[in-house]
N, C-alpha and C positions, 0 to 999 in steps of 0.2 A: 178534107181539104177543100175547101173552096175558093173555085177560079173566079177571076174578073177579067172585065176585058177595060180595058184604056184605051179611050180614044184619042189619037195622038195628031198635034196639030204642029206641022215642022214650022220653023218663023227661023231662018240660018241656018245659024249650027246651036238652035235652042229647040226644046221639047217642052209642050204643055201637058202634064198627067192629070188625070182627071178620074179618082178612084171614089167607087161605088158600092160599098159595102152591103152585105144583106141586109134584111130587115131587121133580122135575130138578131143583130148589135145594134139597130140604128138603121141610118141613111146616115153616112159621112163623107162628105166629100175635100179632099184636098189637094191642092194643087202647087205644085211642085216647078222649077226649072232647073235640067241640067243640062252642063254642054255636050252635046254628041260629036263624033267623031266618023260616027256610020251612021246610016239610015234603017238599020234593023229594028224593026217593030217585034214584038214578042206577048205573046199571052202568057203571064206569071201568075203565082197563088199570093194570096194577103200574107201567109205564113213566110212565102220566099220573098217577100218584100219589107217586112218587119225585119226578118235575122239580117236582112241583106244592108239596109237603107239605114238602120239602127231608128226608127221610130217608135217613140213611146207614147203609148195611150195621154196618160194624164202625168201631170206633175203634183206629187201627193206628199205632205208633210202627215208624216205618224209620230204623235206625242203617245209616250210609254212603250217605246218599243222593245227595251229591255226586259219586259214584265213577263211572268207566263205566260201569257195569247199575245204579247205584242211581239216576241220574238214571230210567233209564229204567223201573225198577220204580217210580219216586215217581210217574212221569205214570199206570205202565197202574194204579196202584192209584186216584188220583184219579179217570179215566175207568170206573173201575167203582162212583163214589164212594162211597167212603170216607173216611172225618175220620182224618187222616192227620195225624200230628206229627214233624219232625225233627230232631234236636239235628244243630247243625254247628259248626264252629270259629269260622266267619266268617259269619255271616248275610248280609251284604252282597254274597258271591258268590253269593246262592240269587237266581235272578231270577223266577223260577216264580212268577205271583201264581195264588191258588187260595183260595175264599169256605169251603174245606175242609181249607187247608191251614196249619198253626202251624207255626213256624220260631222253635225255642229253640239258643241261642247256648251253647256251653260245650263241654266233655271229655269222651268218651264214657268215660273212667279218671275220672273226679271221678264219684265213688259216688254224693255228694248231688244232684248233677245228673240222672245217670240214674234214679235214687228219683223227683226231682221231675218228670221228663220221664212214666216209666211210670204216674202217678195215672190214677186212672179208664180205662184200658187196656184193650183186648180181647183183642190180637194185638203179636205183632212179628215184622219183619222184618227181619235181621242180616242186610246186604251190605258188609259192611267186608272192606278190601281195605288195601294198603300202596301206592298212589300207583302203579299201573300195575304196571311189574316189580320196580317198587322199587328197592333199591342194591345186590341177591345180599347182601347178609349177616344173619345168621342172626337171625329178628326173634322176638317173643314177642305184638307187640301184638293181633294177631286173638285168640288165645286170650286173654290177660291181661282185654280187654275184654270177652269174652264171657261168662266166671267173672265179673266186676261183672255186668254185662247179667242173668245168669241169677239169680243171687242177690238184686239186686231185685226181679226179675220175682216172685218166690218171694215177697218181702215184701208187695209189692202183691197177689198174686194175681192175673197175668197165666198162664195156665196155654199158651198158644199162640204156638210158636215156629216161624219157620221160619225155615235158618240156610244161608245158601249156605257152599257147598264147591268141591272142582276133583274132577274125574273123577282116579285118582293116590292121594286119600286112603284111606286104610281100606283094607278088602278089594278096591275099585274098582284097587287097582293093581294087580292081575292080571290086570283087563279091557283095558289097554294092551298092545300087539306088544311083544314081545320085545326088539327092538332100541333101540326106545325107552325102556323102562327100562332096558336095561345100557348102553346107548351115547349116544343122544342128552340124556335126562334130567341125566344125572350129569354130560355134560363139557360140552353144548353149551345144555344152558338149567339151566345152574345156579341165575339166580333164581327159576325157579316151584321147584326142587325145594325151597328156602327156605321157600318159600309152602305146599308141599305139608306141609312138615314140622311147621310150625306149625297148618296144618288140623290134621294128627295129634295136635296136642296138646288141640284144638277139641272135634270129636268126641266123643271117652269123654266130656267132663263132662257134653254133652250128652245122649249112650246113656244114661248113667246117671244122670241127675238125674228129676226127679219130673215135668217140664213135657211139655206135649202136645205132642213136638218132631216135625218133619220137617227134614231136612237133605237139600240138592238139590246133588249134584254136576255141576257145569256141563262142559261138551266147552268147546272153545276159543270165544271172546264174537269175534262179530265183526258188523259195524256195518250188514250186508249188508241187503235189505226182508224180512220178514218175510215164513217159507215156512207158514206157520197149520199147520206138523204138529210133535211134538213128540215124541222118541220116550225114552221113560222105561224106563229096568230097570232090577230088582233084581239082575240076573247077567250085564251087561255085551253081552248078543246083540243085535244090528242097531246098535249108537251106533258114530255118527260120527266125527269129530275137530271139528266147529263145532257151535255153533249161534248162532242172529242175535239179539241183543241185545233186540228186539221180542217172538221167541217164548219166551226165558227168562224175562222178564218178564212176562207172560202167564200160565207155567206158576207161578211164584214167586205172584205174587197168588192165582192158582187154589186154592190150598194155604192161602189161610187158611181156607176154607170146605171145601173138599174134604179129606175125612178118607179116602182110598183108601192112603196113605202114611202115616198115623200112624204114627209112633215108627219111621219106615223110613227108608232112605238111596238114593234112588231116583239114580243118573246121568240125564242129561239131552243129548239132539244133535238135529237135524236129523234 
C-alpha cells in the first residue's frame, strides 16, 4: 500500500487536495474541492481514496469486447478501474454488470455510432477478431473497422490506441520456424493466415497515422491460469507459441498507461 501525504490549504469551509503519486505510475497530480464540516486533516492510501472518492484512472472505449480476449480484457480493465464503454451488436448477450461499466448497442462500421461511442474518450482498446477462426475466407472487416475507429478517434481527439494483432503480422513473420510459415500456415491453418492478412492491411494505417498507437502481437490465446510473466519483443527472441488469456490481458490494459511501446509493435507469449 502506499501512503501520500496531502498538503491541505483551508480557504472556509473548502479544501485544496493536492495528490502525488509515485514515480512507479507517473507523477499525477489532482486537485480536488470538497466542502468540510471539520478541520480534520488525515494521512490516507491512494487505495483508500480510489474505493473511497470512486476515481477512475482513464476513460476507455473497448471495441470487441465480447470476443475471447475481449471479454477478458473488459474485466482486467474494470479491475484496474477504469470507466470503460462498449459498443456491441447485442447488448443483451453482455451479462457483465459493472457501476463502470456502459454498454452501447450498434456497428462498429456505422461511423455515427463509433463518433458517438468515442465522446469524452481517453483511450481505446481494439480487440476485434472474426468470431474465433472464422469461415477461411478472405475478410476485410478488422481493417475496414479500424480505418472508421481511427478516423473518429482523430475527430474526437482520442490520441491513445492500443490495437491487438497475431505474432505472423508485419515483420513478426519472420519470428515464426520455418516450417510453419511454408508448411503448416499456408495449407494446414489456412483461417489464421486470413486473419493474418487482414492484420497486414491493419497495421500501416495504424504505423502511419497521427495517434499514440501501440499494437501488441499476441502468440496463440489460450484459456490456461495465468503464468503473471509476459515476455514482450521487439525482434521475436525468447516468445513462445501461447500465451493465457489472463496475462494478455493484463499486458493490453498495462499499455494504456505505460508508454515503454509507443508507436512500437511489441509480440507477446508466455
Amino acid at each position: 500500500m502506499v501512503w501520500v501525504v496531502i498538503p491541505v490549504r483551508l480557504d472556509n469551509s473548502f479544501i485544496s487536495i493536492k495528490l502525488n503519486f509515485g514515480a512507479k505510475v507517473g507523477q499525477i497530480k489532482i486537485n480536488y474541492k470538497y466542502r468540510l464540516y471539520s478541520n480534520v486533516v488525515c494521512l490516507i492510501s491512494s487505495t483508500y481514496l480510489c474505493r473511497n472518492f470512486n476515481l477512475q484512472d482513464m476513460k476507455v472505449v473497448i471495441f470487441g469486447a465480447t470476443g475471447l480476449s475481449g471479454k477478458v480484457i473488459l474485466k482486467e480493465a474494470l479491475s484496474q478501474n477504469h470507466e470503460v464503454t462498449i459498443l456491441v451488436r447485442n447488448a443483451k448477450a453482455v451479462t457483465l454488470q459493472n457501476k463502470n461499466l456502459t454498454v452501447i448497442e450498434g456497428s462498429v462500421l456505422d461511423r455515427n455510432t463509433v463518433n458517438k461511442v468515442l465522446k469524452n474518450q481517453d483511450a481505446v482498446i481494439q480487440t476485434l477478431g472474426v468470431g474465433g477462426k472464422g469461415d477461411g475466407k478472405p475478410t476485410t472487416f478488422i481493417s475496414d473497422a479500424n480505418k472508421i475507429i481511427m478516423e473518429e478517434m482523430e475527430k474526437n481527439d482520442v490520441k491513445r490506441l492500443i490495437a491487438m494483432s497475431n505474432i505472423g503480422a508485419g515483420d513478426s513473420y519472420t519470428f515464426m520456424p520455418w516450417i510453419f510459415r511454408k508448411l503448416i500456415l499456408p495449407y494446414f491453418m489456412k483461417w489464421l493466415q486470413v486473419i493474418v492478412d487482414d492484420k497486414n492491411r491493419m497495421e500501416p494505417m495504424i504505423m502511419n497515422s497521427n495517434l499514440d498507437w501501440t499494437i501488441v502481437r499476441s502468440a496463440g490465446m489460450t484459456e490456461k491460469p495465468a503464468k503473471d510473466t509476459v515476455n514482450a519483443s521487439l525482434d521475436g527472441k525468447g516468445l513462445k507459441f501461447t500465451i493465457t488469456l489472463a496475462d494478455l490481458a493484463k499486458f493490453m490494459v498495462a499499455q494504456l498507461e505505460d508508454k515503454k511501446y509507443l508507436k512500437q509493435a511489441p509480440s507477446v507469449s508466455n
